[in-house]
N, C-alpha and C positions, 0 to 999 in steps of 0.2 A: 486466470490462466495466463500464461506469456508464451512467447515463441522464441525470445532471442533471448535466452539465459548463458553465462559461462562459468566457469567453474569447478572444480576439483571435487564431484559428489557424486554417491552411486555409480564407481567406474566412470567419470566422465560426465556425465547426464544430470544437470541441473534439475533437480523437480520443479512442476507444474504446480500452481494454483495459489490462491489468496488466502495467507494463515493469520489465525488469531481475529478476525474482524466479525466475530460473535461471540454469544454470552456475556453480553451486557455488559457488566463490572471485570469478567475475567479478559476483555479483549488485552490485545497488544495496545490499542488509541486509549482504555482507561485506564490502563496499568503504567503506560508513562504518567499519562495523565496527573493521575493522583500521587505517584513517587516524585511531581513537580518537574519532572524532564520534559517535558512539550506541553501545550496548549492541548486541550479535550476537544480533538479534531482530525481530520485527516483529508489526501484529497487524491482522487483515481483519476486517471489522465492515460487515455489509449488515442495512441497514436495515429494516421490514416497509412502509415505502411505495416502495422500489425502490433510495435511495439509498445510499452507503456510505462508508467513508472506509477508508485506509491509514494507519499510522501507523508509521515505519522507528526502531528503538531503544527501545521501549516494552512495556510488558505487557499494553496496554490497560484497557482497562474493570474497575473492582470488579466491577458488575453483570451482567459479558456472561458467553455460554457460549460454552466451548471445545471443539473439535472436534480431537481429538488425529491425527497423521499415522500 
């Protein structure tokens, strides 16, 4: 989910929620993946004032904590 989106979509109104990060081989992280565009990876980072980012082929942050699956 996010709260502070901008952008020119639906009148205005950025959509809500997290796309592509199921089904396995069809996600958005294995389909860069394997097309060789990013590392088979990604990393979710929310913020303590509400916001957050996605980052697709990365390890993220020195600083952040991890929450293991």
């Amino acid at each position: 989910c996010g709260r502070k989106q901008t952008g020119d979509y639906l009148d205005g109104v950025a959509p809500n929620g997290v796309m592509g990060l199921g089904f396995g081989e069809l996600s958005v992280p294995s389909s860069l993946a394997k097309a060789g565009l990013v590392r088979d990876s990604f990393s979710l980072c929310f913020q303590e004032d509400g916001s957050g980012r996605i980052v697709f082929g990365d390890q993220g942050l020195a600083n952040q904590s991890t929450t293991p699956f």
